[in-house]
N, CA, C and O atoms as a GROMACS GRO file, in nm:
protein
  300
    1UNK      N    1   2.449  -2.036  -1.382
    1UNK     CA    2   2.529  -2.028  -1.261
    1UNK      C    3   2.584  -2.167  -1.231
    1UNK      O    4   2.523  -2.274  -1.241
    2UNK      N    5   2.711  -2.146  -1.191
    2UNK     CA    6   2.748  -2.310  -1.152
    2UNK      C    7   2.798  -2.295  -1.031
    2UNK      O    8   2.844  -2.190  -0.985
    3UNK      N    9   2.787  -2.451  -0.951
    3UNK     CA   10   2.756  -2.464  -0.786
    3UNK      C   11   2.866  -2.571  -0.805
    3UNK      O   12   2.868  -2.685  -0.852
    4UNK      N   13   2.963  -2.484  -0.746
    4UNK     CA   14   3.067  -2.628  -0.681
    4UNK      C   15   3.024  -2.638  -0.571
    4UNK      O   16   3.086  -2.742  -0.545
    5UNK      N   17   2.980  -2.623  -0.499
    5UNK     CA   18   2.954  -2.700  -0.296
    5UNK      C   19   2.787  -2.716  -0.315
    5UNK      O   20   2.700  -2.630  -0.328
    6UNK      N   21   2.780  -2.838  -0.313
    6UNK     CA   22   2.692  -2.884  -0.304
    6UNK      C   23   2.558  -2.817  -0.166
    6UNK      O   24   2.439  -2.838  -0.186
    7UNK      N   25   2.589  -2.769  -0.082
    7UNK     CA   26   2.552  -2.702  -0.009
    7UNK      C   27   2.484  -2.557  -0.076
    7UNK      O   28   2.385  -2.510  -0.020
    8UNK      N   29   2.518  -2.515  -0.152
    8UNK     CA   30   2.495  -2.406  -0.225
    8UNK      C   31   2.371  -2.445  -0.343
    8UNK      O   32   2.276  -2.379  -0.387
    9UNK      N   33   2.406  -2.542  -0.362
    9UNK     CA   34   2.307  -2.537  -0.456
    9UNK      C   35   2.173  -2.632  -0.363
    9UNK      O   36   2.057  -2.603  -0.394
   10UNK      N   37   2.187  -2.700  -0.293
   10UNK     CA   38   2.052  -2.743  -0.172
   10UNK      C   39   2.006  -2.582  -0.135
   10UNK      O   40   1.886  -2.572  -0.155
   11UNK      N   41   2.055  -2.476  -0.095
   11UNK     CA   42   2.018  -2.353  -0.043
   11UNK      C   43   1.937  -2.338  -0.183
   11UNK      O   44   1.821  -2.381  -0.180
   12UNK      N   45   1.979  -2.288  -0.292
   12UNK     CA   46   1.894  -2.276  -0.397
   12UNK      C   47   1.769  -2.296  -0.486
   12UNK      O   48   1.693  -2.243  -0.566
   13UNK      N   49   1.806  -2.430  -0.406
   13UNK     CA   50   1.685  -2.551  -0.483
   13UNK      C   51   1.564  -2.515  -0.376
   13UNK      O   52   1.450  -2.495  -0.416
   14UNK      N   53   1.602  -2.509  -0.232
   14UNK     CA   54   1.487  -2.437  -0.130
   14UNK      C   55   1.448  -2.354  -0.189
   14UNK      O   56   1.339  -2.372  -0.243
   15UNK      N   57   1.530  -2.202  -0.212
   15UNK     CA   58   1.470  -2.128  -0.244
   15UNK      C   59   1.378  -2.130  -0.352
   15UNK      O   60   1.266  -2.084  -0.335
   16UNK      N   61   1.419  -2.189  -0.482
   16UNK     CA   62   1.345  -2.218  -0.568
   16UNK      C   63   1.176  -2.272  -0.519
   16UNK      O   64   1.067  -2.216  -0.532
   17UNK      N   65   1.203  -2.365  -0.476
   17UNK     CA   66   1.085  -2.480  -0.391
   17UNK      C   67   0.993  -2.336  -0.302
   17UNK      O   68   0.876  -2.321  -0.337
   18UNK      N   69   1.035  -2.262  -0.218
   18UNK     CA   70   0.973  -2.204  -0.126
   18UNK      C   71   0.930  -2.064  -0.267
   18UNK      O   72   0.810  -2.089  -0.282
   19UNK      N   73   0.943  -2.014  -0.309
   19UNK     CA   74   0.980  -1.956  -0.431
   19UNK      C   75   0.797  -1.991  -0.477
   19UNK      O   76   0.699  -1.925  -0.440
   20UNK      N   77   0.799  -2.119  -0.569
   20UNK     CA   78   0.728  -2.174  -0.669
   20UNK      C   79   0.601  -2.243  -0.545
   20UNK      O   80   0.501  -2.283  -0.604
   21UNK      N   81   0.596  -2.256  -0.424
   21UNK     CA   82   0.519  -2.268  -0.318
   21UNK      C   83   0.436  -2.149  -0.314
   21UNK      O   84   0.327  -2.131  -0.368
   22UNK      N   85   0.523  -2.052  -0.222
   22UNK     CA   86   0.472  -1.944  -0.158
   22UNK      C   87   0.424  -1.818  -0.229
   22UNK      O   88   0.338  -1.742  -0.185
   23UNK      N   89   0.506  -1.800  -0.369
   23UNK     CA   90   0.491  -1.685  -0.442
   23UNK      C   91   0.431  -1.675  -0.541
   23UNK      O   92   0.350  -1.586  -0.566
   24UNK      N   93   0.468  -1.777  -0.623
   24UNK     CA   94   0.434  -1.799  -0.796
   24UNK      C   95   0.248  -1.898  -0.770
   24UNK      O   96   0.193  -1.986  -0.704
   25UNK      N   97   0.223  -1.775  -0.900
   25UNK     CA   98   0.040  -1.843  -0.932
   25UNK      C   99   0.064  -1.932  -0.984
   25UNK      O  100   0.167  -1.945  -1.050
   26UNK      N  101  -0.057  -2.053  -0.965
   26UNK     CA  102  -0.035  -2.131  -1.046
   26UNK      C  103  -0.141  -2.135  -1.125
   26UNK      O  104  -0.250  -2.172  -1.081
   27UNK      N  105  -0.121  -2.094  -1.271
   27UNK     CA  106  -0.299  -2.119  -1.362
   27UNK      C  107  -0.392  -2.268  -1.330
   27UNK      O  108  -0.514  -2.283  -1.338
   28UNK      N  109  -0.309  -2.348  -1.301
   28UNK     CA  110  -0.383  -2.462  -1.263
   28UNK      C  111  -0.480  -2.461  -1.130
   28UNK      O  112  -0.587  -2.522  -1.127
   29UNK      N  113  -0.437  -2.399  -1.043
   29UNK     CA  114  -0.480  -2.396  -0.898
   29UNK      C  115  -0.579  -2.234  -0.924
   29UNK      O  116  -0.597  -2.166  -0.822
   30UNK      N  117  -0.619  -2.199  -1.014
   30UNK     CA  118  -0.724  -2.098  -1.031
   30UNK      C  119  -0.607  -1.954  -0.955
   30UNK      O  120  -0.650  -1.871  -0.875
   31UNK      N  121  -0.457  -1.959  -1.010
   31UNK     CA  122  -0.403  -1.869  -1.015
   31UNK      C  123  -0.415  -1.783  -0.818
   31UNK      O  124  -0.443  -1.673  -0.770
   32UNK      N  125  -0.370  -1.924  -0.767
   32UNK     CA  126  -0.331  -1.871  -0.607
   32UNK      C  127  -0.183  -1.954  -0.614
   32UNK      O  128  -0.120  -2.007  -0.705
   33UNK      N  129  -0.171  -1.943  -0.528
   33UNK     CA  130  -0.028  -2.031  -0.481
   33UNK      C  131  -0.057  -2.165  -0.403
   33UNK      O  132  -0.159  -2.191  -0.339
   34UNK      N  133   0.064  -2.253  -0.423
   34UNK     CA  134   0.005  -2.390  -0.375
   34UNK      C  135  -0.025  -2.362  -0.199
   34UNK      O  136  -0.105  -2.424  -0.129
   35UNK      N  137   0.035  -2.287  -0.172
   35UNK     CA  138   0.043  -2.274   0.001
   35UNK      C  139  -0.099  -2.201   0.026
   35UNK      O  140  -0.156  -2.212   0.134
   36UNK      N  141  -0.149  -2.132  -0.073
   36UNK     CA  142  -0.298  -2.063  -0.012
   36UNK      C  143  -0.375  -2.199  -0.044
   36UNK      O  144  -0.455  -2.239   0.041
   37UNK      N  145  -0.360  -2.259  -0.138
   37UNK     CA  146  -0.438  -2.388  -0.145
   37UNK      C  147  -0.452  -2.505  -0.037
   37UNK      O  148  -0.554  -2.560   0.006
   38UNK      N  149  -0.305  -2.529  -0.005
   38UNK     CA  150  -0.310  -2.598   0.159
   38UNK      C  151  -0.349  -2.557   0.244
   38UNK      O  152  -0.418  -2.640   0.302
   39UNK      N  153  -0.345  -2.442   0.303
   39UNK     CA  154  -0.376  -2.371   0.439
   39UNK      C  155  -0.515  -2.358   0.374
   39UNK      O  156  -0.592  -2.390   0.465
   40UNK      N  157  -0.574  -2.333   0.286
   40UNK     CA  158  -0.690  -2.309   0.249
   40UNK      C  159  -0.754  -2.134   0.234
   40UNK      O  160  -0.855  -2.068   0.256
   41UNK      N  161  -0.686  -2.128   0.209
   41UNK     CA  162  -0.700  -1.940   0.180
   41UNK      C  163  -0.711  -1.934   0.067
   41UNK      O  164  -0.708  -1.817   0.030
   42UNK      N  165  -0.729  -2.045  -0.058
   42UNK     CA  166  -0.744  -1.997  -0.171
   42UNK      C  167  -0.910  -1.924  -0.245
   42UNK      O  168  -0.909  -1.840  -0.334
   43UNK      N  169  -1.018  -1.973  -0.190
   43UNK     CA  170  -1.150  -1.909  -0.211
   43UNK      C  171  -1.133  -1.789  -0.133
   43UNK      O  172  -1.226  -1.716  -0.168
   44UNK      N  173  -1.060  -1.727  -0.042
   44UNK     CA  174  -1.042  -1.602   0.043
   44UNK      C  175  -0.982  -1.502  -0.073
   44UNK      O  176  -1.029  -1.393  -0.108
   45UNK      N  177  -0.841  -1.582  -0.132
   45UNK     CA  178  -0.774  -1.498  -0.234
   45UNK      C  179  -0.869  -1.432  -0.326
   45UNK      O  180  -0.900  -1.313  -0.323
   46UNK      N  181  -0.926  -1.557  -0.439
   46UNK     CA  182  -1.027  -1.488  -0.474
   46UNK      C  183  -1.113  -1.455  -0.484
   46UNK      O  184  -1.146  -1.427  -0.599
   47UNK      N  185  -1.194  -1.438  -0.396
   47UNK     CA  186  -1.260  -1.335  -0.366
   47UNK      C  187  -1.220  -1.212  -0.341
   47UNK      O  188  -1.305  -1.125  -0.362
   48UNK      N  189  -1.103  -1.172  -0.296
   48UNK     CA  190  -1.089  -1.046  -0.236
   48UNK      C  191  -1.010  -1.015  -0.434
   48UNK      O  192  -1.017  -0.901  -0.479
   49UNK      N  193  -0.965  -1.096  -0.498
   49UNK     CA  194  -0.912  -1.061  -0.607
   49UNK      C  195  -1.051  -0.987  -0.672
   49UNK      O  196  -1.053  -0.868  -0.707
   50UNK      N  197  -1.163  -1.078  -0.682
   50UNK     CA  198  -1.258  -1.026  -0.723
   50UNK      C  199  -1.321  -0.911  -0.687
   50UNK      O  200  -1.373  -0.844  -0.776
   51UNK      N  201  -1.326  -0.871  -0.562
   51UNK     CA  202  -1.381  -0.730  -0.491
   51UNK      C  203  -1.329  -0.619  -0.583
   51UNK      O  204  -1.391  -0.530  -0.641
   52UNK      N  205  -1.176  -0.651  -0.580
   52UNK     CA  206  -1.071  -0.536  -0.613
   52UNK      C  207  -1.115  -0.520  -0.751
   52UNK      O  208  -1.150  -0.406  -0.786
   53UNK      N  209  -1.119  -0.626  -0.845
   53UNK     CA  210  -1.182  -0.622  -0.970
   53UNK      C  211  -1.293  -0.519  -0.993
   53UNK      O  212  -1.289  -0.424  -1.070
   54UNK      N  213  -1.410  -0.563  -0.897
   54UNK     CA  214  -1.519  -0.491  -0.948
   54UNK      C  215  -1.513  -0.352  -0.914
   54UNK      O  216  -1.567  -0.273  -0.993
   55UNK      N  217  -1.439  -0.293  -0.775
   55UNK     CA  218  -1.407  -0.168  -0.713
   55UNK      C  219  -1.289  -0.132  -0.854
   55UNK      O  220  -1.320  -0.024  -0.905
   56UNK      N  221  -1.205  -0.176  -0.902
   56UNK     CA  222  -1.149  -0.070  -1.052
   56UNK      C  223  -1.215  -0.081  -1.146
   56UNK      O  224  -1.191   0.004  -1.232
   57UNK      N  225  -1.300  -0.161  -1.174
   57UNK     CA  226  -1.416  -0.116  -1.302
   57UNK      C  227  -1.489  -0.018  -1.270
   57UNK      O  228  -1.487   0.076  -1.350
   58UNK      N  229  -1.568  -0.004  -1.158
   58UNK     CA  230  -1.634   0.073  -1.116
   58UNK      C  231  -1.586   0.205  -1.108
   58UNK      O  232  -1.667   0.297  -1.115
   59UNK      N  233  -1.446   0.232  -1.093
   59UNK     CA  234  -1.344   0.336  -1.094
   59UNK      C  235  -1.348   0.393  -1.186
   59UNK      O  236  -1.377   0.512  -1.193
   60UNK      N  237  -1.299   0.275  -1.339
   60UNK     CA  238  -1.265   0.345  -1.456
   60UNK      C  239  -1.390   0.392  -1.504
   60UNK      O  240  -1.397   0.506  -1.548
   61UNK      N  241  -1.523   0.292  -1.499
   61UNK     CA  242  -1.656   0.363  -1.564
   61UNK      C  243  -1.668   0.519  -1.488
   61UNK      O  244  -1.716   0.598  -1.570
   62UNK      N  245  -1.644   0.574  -1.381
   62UNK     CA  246  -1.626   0.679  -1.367
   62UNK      C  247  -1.572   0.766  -1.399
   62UNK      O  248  -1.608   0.883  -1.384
   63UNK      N  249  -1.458   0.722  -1.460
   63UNK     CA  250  -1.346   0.852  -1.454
   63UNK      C  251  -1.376   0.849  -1.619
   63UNK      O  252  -1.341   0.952  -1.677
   64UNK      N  253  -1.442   0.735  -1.708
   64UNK     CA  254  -1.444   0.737  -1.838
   64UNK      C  255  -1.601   0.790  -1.872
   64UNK      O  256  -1.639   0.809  -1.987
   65UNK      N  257  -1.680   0.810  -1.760
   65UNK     CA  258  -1.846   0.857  -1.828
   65UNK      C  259  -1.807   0.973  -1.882
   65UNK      O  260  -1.826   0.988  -2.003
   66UNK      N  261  -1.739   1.092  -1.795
   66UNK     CA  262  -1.722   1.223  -1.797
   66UNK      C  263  -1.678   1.242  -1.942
   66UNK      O  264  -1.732   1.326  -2.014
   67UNK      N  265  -1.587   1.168  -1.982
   67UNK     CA  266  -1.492   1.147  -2.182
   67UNK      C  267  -1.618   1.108  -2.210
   67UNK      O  268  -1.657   1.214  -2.258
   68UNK      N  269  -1.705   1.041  -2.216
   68UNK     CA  270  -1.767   0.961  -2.322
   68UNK      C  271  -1.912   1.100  -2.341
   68UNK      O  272  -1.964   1.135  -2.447
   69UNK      N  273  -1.952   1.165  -2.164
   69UNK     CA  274  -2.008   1.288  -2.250
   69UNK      C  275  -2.022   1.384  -2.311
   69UNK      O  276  -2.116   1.436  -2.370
   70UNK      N  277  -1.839   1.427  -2.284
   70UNK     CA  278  -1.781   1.523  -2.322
   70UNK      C  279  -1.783   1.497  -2.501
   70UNK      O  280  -1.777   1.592  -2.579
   71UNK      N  281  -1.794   1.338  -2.553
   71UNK     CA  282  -1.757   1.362  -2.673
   71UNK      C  283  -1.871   1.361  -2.692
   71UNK      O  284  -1.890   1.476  -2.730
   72UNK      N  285  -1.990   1.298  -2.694
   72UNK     CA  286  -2.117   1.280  -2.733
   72UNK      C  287  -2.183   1.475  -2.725
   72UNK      O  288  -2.297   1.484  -2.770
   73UNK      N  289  -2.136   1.582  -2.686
   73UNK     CA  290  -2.158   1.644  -2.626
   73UNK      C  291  -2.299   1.686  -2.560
   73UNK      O  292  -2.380   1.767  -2.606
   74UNK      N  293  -2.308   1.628  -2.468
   74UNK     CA  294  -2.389   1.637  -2.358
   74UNK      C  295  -2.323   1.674  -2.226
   74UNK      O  296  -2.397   1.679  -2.127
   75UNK      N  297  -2.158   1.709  -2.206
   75UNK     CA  298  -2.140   1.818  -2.084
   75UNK      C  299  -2.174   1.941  -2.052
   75UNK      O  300  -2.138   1.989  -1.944
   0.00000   0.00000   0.00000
């Protein structure tokens, strides 16, 4: 994309900036965003990442015992 008004491309470069802040993980920062890291919400993130983790394992070992006796046959 090319920016003749310089104005246009400062709007962009924010967005970018607020963008790569607010939205985008960073693998370095244990995959939160730099803004949960400032405000300090990043041990909140994951943890609750982790909850969710163990609540869909716990899901799939369910929905997968029922297949695994069905083949062994023991249903």
């Amino acid at each position: 994309m090319n920016y003749f008004d310089p104005w246009i491309l400062e709007r962009e470069i924010r967005r970018w900036v607020d963008y790569c802040n607010h939205q985008r993980y960073h693998e370095s920062l244990g995959n939160v965003t730099p803004a949960d890291v400032y405000f300090g919400r990043a041990k909140e993130v994951q943890t609750r990442r982790e909850e969710i983790k163990q609540r869909t394992l716990e899901w799939r070992r369910q929905q997968y015992r029922p297949v695994l006796l069905q083949g062994a046959g023991l249903s």
